[in-house]
C-alpha positions as semicolon CSV with decimal commas, in nm:
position;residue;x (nm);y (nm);z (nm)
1;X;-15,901;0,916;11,803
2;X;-15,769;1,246;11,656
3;X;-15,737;1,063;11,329
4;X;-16,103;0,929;11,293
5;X;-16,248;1,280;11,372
6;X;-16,016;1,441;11,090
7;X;-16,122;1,196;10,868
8;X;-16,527;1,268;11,003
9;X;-16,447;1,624;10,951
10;X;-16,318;1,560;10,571
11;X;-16,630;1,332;10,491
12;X;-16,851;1,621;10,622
13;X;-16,667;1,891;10,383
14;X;-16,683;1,678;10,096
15;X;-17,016;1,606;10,129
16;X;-17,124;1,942;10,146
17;X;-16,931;2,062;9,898
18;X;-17,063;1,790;9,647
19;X;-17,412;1,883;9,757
20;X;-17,338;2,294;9,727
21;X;-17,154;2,231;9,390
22;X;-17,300;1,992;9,210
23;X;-17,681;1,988;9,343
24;X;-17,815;2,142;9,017
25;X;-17,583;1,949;8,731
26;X;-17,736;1,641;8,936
27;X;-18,092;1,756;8,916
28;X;-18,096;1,922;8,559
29;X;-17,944;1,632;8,469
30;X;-18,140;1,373;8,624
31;X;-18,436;1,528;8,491
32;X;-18,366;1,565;8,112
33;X;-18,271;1,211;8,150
34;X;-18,607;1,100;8,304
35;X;-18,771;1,302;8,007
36;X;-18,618;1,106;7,774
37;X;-18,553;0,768;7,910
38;X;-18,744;0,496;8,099
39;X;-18,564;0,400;8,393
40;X;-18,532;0,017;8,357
41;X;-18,211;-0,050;8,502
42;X;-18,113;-0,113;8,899
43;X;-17,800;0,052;8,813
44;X;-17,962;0,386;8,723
45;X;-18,217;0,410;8,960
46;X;-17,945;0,345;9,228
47;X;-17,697;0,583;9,103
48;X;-17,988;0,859;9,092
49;X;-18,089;0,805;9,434
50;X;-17,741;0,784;9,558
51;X;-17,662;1,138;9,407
52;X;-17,958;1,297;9,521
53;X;-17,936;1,137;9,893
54;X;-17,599;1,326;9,903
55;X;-17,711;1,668;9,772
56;X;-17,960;1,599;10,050
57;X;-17,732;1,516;10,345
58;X;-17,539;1,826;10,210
59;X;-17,834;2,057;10,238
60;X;-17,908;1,926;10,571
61;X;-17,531;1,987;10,702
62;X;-17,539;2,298;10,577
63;X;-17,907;2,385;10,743
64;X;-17,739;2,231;11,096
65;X;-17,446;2,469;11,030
66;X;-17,636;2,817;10,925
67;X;-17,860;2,748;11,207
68;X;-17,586;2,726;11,493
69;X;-17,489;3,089;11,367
């Protein structure tokens, strides 16, 4: 039991860490590539909505967190 709440506790850091370091390469990014290309692949669209889905759980940790304190 000790284990699987480490291991919850881990997924939760590195989540918000992603989402706290990496929240504006992903959307600078994401957006200079929609400027200049058409989405027309699943693969893209997926991967985009993946990366932004975790910058979002990440913000929302981080809300849950700041607003215990």
């Amino acid at each position: 039991m000790v284990g699987i709440k480490l291991v919850m506790e881990f997924l939760r850091y590195t989540i918000k860490w992603i989402a706290s370091n990496l929240a504006i390469p992903f959307w600078v990014v994401g957006h200079v590539h929609l400027t200049m290309n058409v989405y027309e692949d699943i693969y893209e669209i997926l991967a985009s909505f993946g990366m932004n889905l975790i910058v979002a759980i990440g913000f929302w940790f981080e809300w849950k967190d700041r607003k215990k304190s």
